[in-house]
PDB file of N, CA, C and O in Angstrom:
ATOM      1  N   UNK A   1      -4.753  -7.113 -19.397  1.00  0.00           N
ATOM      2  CA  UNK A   1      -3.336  -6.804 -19.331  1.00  0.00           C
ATOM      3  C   UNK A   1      -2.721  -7.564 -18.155  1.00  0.00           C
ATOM      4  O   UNK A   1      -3.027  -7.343 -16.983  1.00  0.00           O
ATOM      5  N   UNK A   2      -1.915  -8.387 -18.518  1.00  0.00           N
ATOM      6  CA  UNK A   2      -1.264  -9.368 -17.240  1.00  0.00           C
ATOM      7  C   UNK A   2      -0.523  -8.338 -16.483  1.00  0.00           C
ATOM      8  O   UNK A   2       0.099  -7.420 -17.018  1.00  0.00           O
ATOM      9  N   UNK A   3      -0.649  -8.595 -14.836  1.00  0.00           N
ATOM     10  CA  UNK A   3       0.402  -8.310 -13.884  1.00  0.00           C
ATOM     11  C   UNK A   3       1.672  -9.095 -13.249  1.00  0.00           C
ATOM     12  O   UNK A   3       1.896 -10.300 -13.362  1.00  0.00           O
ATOM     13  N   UNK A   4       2.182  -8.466 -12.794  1.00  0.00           N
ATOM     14  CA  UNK A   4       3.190  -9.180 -12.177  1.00  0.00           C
ATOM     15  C   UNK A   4       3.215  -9.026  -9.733  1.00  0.00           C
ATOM     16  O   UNK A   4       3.922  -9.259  -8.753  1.00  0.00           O
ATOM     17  N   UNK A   5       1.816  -8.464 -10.167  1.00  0.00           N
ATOM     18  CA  UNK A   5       1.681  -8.140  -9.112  1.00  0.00           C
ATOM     19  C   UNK A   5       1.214  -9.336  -8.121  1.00  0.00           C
ATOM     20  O   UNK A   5       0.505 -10.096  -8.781  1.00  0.00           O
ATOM     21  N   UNK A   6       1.367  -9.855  -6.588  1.00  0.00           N
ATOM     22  CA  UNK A   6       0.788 -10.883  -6.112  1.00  0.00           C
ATOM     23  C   UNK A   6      -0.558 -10.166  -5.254  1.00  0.00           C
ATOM     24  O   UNK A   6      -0.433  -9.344  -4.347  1.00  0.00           O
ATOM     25  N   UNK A   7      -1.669 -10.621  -5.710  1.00  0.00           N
ATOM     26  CA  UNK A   7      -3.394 -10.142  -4.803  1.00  0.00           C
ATOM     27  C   UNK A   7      -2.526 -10.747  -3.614  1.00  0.00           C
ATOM     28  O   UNK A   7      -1.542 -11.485  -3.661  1.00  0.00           O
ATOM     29  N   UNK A   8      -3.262 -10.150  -2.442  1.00  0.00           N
ATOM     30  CA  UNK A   8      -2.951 -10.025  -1.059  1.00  0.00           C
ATOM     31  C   UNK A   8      -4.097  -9.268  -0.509  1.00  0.00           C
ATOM     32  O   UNK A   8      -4.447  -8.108  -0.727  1.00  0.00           O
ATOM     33  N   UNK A   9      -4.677 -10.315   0.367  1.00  0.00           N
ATOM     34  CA  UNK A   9      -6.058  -9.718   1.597  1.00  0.00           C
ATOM     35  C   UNK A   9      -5.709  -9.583   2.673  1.00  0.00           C
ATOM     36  O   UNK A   9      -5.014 -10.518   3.070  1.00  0.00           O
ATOM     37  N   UNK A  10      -5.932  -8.563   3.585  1.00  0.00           N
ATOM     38  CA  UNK A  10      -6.073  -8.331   4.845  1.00  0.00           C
ATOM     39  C   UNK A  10      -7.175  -7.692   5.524  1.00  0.00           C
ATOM     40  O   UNK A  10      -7.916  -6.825   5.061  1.00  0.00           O
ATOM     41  N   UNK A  11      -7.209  -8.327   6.922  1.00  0.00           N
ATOM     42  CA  UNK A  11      -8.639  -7.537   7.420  1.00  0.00           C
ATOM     43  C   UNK A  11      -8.514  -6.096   7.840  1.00  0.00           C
ATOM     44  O   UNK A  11      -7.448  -5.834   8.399  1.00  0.00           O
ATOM     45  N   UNK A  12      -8.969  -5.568   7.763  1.00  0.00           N
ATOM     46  CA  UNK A  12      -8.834  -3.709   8.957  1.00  0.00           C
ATOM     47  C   UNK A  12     -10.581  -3.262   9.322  1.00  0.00           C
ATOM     48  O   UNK A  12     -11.681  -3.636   8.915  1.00  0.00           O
ATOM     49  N   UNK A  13     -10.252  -2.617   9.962  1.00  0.00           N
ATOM     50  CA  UNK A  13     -11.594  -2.115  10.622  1.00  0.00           C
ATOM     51  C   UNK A  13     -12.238  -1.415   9.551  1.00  0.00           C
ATOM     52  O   UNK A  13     -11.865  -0.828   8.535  1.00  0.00           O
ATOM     53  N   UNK A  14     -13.386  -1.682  10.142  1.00  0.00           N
ATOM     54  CA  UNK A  14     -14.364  -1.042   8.710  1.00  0.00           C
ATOM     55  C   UNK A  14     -14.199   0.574   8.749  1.00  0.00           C
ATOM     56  O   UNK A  14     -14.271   1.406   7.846  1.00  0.00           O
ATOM     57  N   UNK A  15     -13.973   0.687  10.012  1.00  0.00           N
ATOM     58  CA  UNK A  15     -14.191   2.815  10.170  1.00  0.00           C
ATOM     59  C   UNK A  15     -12.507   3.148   9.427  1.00  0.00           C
ATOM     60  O   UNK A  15     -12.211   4.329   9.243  1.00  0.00           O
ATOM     61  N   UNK A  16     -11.502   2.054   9.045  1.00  0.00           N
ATOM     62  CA  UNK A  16     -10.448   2.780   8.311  1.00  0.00           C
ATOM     63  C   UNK A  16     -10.594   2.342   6.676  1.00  0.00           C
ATOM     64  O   UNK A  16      -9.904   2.937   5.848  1.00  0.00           O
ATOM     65  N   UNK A  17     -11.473   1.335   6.283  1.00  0.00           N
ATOM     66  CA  UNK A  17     -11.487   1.115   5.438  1.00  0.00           C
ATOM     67  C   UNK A  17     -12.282   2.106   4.364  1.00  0.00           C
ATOM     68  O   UNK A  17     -12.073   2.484   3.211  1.00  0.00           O
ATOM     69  N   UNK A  18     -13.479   2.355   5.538  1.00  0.00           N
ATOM     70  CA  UNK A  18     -14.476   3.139   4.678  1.00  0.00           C
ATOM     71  C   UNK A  18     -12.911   4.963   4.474  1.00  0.00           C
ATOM     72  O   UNK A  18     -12.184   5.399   3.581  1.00  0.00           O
ATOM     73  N   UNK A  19     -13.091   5.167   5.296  1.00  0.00           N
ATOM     74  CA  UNK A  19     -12.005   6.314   5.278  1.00  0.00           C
ATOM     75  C   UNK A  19     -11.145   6.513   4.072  1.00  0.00           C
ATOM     76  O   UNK A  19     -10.999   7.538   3.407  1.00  0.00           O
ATOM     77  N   UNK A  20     -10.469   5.039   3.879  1.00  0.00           N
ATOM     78  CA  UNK A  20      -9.632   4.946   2.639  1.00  0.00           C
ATOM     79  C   UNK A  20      -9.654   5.122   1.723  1.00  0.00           C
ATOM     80  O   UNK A  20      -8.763   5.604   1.024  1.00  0.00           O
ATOM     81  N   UNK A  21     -11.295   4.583   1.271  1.00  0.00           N
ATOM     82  CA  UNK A  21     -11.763   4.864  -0.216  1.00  0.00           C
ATOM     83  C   UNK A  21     -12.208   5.922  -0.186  1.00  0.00           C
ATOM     84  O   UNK A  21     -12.159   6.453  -1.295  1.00  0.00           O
ATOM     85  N   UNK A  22     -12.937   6.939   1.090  1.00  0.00           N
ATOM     86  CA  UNK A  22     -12.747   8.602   0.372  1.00  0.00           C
ATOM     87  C   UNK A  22     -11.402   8.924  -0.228  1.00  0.00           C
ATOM     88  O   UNK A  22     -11.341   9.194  -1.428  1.00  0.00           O
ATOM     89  N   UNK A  23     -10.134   8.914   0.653  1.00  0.00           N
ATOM     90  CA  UNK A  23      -9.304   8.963   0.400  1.00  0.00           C
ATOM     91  C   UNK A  23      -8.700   8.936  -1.373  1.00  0.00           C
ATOM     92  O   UNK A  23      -8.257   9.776  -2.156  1.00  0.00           O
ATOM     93  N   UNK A  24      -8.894   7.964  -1.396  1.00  0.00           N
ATOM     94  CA  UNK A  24      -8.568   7.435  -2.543  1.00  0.00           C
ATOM     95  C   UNK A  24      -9.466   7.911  -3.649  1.00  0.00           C
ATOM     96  O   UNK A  24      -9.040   8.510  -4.637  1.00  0.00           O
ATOM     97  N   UNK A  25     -11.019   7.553  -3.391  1.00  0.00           N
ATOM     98  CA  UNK A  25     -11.234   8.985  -4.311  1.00  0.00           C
ATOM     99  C   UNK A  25     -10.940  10.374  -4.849  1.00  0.00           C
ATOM    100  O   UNK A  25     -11.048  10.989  -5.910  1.00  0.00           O
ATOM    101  N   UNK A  26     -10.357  10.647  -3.143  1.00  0.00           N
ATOM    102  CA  UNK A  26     -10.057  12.025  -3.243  1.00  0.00           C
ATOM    103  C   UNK A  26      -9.122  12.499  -3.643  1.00  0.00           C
ATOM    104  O   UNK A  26      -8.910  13.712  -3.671  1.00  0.00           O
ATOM    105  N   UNK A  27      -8.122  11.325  -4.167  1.00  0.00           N
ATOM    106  CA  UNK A  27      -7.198  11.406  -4.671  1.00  0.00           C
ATOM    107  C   UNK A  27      -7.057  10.487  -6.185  1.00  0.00           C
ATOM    108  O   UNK A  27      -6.059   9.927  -6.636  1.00  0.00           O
ATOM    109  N   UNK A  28      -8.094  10.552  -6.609  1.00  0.00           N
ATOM    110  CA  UNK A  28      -8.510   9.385  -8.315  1.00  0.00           C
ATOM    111  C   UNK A  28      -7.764   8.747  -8.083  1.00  0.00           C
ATOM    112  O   UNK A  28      -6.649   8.913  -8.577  1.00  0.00           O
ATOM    113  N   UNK A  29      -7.999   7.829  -7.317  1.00  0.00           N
ATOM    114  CA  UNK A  29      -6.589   6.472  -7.348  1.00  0.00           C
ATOM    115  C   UNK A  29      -7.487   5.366  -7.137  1.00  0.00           C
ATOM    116  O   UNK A  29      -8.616   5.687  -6.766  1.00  0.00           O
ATOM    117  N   UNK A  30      -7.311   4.454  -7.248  1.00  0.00           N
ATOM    118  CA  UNK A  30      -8.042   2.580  -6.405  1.00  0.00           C
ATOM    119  C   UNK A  30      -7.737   2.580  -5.192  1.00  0.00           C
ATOM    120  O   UNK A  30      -6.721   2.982  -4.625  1.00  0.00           O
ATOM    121  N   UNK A  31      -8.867   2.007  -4.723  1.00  0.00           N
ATOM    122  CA  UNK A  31      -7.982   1.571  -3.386  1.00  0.00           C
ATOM    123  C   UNK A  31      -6.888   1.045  -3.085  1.00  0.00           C
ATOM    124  O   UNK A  31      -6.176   1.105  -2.082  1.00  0.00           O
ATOM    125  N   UNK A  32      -6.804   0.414  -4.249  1.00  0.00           N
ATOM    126  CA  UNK A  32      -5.656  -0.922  -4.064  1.00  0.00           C
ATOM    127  C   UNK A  32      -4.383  -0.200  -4.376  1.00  0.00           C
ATOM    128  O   UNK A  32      -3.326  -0.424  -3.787  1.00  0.00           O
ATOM    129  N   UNK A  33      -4.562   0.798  -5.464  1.00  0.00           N
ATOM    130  CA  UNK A  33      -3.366   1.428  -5.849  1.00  0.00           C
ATOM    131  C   UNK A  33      -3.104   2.760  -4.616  1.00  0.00           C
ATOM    132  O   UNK A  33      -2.189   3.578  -4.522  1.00  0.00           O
ATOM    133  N   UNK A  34      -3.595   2.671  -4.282  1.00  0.00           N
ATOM    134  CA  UNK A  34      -3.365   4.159  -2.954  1.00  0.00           C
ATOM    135  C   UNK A  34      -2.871   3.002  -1.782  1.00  0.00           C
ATOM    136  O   UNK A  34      -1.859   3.302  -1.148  1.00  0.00           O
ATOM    137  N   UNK A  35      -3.424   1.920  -1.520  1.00  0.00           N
ATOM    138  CA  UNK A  35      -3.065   1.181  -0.320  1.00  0.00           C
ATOM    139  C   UNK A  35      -1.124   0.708  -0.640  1.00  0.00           C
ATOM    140  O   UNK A  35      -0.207   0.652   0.179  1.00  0.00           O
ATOM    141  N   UNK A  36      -1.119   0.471  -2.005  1.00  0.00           N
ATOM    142  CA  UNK A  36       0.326  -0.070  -2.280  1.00  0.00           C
ATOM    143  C   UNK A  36       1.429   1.245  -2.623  1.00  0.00           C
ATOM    144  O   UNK A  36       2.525   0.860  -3.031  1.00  0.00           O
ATOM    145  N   UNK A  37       1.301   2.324  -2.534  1.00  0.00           N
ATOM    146  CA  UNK A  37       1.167   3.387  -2.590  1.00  0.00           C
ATOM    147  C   UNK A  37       1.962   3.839  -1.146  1.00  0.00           C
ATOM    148  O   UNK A  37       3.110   4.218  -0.912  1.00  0.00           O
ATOM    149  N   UNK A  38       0.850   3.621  -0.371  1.00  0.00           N
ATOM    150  CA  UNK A  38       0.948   3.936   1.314  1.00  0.00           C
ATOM    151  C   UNK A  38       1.895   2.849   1.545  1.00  0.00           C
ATOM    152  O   UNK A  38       2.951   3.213   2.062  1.00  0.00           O
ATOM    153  N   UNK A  39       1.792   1.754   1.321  1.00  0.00           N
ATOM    154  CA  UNK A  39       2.861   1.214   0.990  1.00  0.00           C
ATOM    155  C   UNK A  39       4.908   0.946   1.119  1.00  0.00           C
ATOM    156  O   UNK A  39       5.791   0.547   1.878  1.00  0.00           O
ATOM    157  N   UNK A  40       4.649   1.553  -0.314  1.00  0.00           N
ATOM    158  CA  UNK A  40       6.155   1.966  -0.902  1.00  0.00           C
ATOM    159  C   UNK A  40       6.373   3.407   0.457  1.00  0.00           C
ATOM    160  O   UNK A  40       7.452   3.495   1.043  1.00  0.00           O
ATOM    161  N   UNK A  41       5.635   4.036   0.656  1.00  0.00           N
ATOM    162  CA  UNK A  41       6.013   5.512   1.210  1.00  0.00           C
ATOM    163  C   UNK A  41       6.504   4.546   2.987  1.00  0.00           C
ATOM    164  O   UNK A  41       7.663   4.676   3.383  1.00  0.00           O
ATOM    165  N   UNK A  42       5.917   4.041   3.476  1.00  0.00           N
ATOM    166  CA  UNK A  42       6.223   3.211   4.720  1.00  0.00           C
ATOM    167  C   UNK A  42       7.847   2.680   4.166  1.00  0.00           C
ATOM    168  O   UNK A  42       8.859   3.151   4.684  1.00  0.00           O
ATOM    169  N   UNK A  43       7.882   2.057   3.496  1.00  0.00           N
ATOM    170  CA  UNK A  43       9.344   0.817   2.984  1.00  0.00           C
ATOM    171  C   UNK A  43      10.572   1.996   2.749  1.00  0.00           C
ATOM    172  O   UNK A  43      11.731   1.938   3.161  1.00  0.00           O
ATOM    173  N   UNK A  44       9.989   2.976   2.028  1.00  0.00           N
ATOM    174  CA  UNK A  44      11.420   4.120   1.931  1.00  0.00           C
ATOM    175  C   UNK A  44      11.260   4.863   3.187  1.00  0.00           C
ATOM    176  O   UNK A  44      12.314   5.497   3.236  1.00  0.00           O
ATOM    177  N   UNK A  45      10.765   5.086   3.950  1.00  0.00           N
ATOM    178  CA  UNK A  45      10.750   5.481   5.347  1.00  0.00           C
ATOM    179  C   UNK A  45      11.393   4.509   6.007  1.00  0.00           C
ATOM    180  O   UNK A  45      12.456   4.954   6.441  1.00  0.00           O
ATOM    181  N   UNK A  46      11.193   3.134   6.338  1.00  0.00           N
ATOM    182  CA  UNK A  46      11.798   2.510   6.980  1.00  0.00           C
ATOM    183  C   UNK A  46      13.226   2.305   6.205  1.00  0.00           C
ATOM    184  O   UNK A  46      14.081   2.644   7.023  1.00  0.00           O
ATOM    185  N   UNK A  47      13.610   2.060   5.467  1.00  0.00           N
ATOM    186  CA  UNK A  47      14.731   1.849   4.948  1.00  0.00           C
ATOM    187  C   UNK A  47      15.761   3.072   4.872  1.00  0.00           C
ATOM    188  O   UNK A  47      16.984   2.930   4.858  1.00  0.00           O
ATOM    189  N   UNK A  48      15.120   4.231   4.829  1.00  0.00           N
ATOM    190  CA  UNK A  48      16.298   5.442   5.471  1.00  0.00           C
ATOM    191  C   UNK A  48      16.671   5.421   6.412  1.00  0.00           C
ATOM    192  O   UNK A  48      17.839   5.638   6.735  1.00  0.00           O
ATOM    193  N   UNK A  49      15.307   5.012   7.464  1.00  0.00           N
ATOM    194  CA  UNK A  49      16.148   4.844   9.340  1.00  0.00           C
ATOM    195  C   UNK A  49      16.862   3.835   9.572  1.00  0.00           C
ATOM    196  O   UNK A  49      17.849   3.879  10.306  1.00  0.00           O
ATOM    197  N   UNK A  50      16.424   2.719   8.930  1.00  0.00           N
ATOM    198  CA  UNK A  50      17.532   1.704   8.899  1.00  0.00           C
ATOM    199  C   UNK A  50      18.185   0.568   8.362  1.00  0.00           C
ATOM    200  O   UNK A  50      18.509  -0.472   8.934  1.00  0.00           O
ATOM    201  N   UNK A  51      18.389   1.044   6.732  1.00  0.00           N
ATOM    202  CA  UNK A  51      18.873   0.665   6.131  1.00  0.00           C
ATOM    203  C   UNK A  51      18.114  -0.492   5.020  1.00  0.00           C
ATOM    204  O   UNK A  51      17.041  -1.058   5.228  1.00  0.00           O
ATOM    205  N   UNK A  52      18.907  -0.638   3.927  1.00  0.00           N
ATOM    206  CA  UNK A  52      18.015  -1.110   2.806  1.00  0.00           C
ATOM    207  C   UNK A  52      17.568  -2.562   2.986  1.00  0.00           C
ATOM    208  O   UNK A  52      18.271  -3.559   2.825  1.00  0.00           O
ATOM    209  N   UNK A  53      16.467  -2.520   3.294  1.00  0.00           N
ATOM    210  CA  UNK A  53      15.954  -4.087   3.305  1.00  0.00           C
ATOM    211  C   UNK A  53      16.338  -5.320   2.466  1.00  0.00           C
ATOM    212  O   UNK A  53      15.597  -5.565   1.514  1.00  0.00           O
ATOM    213  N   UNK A  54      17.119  -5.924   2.627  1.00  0.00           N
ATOM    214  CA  UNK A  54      17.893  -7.330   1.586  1.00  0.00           C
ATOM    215  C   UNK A  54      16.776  -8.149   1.422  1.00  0.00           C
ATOM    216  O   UNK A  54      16.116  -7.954   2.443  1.00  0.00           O
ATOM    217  N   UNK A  55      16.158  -8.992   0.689  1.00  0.00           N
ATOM    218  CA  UNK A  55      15.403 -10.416   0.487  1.00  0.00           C
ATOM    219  C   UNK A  55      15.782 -11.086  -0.312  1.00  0.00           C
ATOM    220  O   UNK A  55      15.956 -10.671  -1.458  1.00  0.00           O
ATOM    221  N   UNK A  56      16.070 -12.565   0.120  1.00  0.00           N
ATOM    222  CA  UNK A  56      16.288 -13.275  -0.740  1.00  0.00           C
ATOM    223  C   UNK A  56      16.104 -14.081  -1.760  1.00  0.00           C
ATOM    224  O   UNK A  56      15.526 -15.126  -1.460  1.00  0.00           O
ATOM    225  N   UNK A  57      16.361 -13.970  -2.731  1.00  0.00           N
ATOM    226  CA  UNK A  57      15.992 -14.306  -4.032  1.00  0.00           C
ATOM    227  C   UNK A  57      16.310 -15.489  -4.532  1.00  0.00           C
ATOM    228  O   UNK A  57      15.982 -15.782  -5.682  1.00  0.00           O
TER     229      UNK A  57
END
């Protein structure tokens, strides 16, 4: 099933990584989908305190 999504790597410490995927188990999700997830919840947090992020298209 094609995405429209762009893969994106970053490093983090192994003691938050391992953490994550309990997490994410613990919540039946992917990592990947709980990390983009954590995500969106950061971007509408920041964008209530200060305002809607523009990018240009």
């Amino acid at each position: 099933m094609p995405t429209n999504k762009t893969p994106f790597t970053f490093n983090m410490e192994d003691e938050y990584l391992q953490k994550m995927k309990v997490i994410a188990k613990e919540e039946t999700r992917s990592l990947s989908n709980l990390l983009e997830h954590l995500c969106k919840q950061h971007i509408a947090r920041f964008e209530k305190e200060h305002g809607e992020i523009m990018l240009d298209r």
